[in-house]
ROBA-850671 format. One record per residue (C-alpha): residue number from 1; x, y, z. Coordinates in nm, 4 decimals. Example, Ala and Ser with C-alpha at 12.3 -4.5 7.8 and 13.67 -1.06 7.14 Angstrom:
timi num=1	X=1.2300	Y=-0.4500	Z=0.7800
timi num=2	X=1.3670	Y=-0.1060	Z=0.7140
This chain:
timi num=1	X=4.3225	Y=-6.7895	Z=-0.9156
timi num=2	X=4.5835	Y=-6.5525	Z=-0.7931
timi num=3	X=4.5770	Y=-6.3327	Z=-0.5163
timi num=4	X=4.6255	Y=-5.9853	Z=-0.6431
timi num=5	X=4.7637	Y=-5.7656	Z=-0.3234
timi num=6	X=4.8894	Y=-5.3679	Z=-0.3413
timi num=7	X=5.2189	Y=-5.4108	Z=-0.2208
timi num=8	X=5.2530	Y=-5.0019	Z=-0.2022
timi num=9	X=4.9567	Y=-4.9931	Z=0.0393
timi num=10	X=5.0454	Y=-4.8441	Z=0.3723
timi num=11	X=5.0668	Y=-4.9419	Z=0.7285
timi num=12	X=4.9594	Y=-4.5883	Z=0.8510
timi num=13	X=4.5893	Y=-4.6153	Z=0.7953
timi num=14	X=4.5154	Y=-4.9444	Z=0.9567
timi num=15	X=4.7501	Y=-4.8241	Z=1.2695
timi num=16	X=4.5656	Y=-4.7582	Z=1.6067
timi num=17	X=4.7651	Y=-4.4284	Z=1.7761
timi num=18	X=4.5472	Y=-4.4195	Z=2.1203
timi num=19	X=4.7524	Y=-4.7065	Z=2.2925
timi num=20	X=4.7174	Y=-4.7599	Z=2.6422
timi num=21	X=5.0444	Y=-4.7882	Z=2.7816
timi num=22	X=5.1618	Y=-4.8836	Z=3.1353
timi num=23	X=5.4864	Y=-4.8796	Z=3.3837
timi num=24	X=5.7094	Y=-5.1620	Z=3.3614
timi num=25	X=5.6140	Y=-5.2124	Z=3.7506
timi num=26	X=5.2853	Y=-5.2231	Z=3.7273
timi num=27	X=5.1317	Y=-5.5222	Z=3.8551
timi num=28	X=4.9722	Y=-5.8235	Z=3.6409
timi num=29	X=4.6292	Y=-5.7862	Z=3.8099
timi num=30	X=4.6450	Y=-5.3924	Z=3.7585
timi num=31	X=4.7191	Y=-5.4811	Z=3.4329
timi num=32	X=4.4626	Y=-5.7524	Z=3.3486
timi num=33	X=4.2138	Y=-5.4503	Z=3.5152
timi num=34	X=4.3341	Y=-5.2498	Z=3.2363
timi num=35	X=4.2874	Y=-5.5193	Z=2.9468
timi num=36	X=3.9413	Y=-5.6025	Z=3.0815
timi num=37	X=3.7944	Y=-5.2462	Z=3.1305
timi num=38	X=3.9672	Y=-5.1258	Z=2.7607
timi num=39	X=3.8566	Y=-5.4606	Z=2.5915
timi num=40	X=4.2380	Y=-5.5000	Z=2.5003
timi num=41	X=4.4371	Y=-5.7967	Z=2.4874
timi num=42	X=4.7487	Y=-5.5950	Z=2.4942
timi num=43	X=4.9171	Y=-5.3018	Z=2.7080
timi num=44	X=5.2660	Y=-5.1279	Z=2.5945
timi num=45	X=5.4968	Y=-5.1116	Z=2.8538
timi num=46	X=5.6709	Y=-4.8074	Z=2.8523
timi num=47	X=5.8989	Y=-4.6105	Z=3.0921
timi num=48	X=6.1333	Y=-4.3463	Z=2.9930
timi num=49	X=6.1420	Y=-4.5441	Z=2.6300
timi num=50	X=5.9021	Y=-4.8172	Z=2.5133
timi num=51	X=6.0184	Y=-5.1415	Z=2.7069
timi num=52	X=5.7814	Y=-5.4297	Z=2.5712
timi num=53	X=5.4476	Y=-5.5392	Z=2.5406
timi num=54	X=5.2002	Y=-5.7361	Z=2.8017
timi num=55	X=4.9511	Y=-5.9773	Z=2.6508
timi num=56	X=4.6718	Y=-6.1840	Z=2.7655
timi num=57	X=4.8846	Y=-6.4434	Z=2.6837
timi num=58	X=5.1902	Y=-6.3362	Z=2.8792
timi num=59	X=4.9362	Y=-6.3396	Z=3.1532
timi num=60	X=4.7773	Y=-6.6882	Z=3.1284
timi num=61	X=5.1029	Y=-6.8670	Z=3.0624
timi num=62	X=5.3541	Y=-6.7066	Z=3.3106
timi num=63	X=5.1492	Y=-6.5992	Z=3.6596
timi num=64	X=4.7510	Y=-6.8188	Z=3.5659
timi num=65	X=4.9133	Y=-7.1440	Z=3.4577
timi num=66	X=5.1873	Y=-7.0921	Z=3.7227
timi num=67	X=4.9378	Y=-6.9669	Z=4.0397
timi num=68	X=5.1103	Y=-6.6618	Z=4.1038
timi num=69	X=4.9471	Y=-6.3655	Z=4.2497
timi num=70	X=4.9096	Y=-6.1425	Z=4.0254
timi num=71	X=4.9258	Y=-5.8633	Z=4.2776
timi num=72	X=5.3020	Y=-6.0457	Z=4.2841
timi num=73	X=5.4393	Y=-5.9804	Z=3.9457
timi num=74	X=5.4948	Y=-5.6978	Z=3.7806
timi num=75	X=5.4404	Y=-5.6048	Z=3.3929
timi num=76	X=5.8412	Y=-5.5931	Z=3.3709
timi num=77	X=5.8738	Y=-5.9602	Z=3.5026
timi num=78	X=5.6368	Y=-6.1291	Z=3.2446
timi num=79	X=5.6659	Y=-5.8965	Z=2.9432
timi num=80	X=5.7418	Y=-5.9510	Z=2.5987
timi num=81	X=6.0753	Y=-5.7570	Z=2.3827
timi num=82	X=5.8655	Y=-5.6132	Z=2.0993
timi num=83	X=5.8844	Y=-5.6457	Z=1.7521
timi num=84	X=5.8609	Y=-5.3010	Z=1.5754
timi num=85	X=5.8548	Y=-5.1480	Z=1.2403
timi num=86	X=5.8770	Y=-4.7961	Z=1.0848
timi num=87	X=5.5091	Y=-4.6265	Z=1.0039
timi num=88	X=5.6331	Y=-4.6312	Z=0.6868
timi num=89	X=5.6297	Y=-5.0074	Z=0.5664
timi num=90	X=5.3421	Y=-5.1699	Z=0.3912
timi num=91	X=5.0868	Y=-5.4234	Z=0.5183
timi num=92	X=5.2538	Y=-5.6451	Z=0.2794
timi num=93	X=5.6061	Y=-5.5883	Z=0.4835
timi num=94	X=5.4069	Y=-5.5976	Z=0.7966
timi num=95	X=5.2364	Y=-5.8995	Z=0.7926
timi num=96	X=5.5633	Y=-6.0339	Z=0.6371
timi num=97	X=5.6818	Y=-5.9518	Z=0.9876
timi num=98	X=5.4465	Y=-6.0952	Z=1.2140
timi num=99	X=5.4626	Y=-6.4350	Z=1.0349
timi num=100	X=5.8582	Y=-6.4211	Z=1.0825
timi num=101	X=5.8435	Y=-6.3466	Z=1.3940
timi num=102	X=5.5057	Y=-6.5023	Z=1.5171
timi num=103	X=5.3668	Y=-6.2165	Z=1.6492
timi num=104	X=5.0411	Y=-6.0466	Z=1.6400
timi num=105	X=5.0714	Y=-5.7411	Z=1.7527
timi num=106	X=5.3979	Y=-5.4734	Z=1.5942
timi num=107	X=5.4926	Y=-5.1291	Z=1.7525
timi num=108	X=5.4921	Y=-4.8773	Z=1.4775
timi num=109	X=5.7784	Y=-4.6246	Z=1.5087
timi num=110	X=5.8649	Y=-4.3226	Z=1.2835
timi num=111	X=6.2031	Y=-4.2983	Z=1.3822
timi num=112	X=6.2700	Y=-4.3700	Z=1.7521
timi num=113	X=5.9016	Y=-4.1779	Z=1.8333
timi num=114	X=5.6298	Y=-4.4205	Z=1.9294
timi num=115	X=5.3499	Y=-4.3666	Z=1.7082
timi num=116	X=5.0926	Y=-4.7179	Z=1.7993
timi num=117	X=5.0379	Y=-5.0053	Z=1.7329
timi num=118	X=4.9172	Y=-5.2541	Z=1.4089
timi num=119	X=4.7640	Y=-5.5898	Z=1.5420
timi num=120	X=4.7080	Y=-5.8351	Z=1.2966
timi num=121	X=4.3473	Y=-5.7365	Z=1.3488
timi num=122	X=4.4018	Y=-5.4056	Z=1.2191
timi num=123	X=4.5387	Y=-5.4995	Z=0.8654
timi num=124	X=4.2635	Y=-5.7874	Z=0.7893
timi num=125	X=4.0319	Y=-5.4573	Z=0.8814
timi num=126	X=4.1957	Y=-5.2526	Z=0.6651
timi num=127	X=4.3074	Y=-5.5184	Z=0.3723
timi num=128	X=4.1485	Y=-5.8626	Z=0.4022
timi num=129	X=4.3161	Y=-6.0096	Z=0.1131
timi num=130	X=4.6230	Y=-5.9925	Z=0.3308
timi num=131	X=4.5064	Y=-6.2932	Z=0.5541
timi num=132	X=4.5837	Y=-6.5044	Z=0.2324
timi num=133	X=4.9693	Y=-6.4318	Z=0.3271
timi num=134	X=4.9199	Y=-6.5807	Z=0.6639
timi num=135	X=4.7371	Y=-6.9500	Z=0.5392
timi num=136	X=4.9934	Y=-6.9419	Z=0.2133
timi num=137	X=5.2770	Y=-6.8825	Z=0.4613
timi num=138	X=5.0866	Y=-7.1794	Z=0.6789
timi num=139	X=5.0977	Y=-7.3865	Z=0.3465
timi num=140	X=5.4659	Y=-7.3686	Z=0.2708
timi num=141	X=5.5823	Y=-7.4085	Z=0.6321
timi num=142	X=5.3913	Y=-7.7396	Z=0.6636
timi num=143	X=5.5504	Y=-7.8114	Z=0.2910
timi num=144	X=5.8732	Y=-7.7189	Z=0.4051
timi num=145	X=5.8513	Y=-7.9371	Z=0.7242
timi num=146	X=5.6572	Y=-8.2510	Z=0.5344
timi num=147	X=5.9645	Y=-8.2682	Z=0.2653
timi num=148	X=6.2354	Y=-8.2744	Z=0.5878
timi num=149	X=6.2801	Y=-8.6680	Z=0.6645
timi num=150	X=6.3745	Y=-8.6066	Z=1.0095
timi num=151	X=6.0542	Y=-8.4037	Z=1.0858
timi num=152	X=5.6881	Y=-8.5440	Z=1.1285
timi num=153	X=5.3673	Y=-8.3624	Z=1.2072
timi num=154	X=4.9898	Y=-8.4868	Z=1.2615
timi num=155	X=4.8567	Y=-8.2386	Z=1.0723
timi num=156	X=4.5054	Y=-8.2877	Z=1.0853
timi num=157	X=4.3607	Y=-8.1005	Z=0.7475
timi num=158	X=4.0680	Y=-8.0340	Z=0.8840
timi num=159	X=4.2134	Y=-7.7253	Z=1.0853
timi num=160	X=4.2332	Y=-7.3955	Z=0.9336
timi num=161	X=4.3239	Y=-7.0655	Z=0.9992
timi num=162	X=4.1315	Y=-6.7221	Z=1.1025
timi num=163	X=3.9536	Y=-6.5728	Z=1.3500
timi num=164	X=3.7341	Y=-6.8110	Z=1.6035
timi num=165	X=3.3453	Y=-6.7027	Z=1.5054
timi num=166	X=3.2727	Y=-6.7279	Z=1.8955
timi num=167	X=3.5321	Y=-6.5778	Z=2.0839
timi num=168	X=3.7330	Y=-6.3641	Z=1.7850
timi num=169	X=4.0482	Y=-6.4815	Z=1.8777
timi num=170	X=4.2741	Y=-6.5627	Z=1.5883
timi num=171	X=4.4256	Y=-6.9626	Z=1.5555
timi num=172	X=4.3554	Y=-7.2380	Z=1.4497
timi num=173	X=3.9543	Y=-7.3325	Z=1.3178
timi num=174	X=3.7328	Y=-7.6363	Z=1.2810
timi num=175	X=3.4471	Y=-7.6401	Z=1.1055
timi num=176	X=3.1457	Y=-7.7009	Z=1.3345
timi num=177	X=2.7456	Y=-7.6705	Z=1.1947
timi num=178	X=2.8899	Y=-7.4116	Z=0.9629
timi num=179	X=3.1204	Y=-7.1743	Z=1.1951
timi num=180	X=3.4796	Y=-7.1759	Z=1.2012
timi num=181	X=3.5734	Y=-7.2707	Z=1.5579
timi num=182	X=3.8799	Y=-7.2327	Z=1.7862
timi num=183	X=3.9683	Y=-7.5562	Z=1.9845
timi num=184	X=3.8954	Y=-7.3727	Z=2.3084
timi num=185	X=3.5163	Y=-7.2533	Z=2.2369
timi num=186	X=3.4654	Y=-7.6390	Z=2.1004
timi num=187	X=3.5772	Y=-7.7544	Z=2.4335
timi num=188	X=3.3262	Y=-7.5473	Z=2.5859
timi num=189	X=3.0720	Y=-7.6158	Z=2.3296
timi num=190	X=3.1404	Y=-7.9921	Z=2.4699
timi num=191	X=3.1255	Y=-7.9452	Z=2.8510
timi num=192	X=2.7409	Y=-7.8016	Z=2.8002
């Protein structure tokens, strides 16, 4: 059965304009403040111009995994360059995008004005079928990488794709008494 996807369907309606946006020196625990109290797990850093992006990721893996103070580090020390695309573009073109550049979260521009952001959230919301482009994409990588004789992988195909039925982060899945589970919520199924 093949997918059947509206490559004409637009980014604008599955784009969220109210971004909440912060100074590139800002610090990371004003920032994680921010994420926590928004229920965000990402904050535009912009100055005069947009300048990047803060994620709970940026967070865990260069001041938590690190033990820096975050009262020590400021947005513009652990942020991420963006990866941005005219409001114009399709989901198809923007999910295109985030698997190039494996990213989750684009800035939408209409010219050089800041309009919001599309997290990869937003287009399963607004076109589920879409997700199929990230596991095909999945799919051929792990083709393309299996059929190169200097490359090996221990893919386990029991691993999937999606969004974690416990926490609702999106990664990698196991199937566990029916629920698709992330490795990190297994783990803490385990220590109880």
């Amino acid at each position: 059965m093949e997918l059947e996807i509206d490559n004409n369907f637009g980014i604008k309606e599955a784009v969220t304009r109210e971004v909440i946006t912060a100074n590139s020196d800002t610090v990371i625990s004003d920032i994680a403040d921010i994420m926590t109290k928004n229920d965000i797990s990402s904050v535009v850093i912009e100055d005069e111009k947009v300048e990047g992006i803060v994620t709970t990721n940026n967070i865990i893996s260069k001041v938590v995994s690190k033990n820096i103070s975050p009262q020590d580090i400021t947005a513009g020390m652990v942020m991420d360059k963006y990866v941005g695309i005219n409001s114009e573009a399709t989901l198809h073109e923007a999910s295109s995008l985030m698997i190039k550049n494996n990213c989750k979260v684009l800035l939408v521009f209409d010219d050089d004005e800041f309009k919001g952001i599309l997290t990869l959230t937003d287009i399963v919301r607004v076109s589920p079928e879409l997700i199929e482009i990230f596991v095909e994409q999945k799919a051929i990588d792990d083709k393309n990488y299996q059929d190169d004789a200097n490359y090996s992988t221990d893919y386990d195909e029991n691993l999937d794709e999606g969004v974690c039925e416990s926490c609702g982060v999106y990664g990698q899945l196991e199937e566990r008494d029916g629920r698709f589970i992330c490795s990190d919520c297994l783990d803490d199924d385990s220590d109880d």
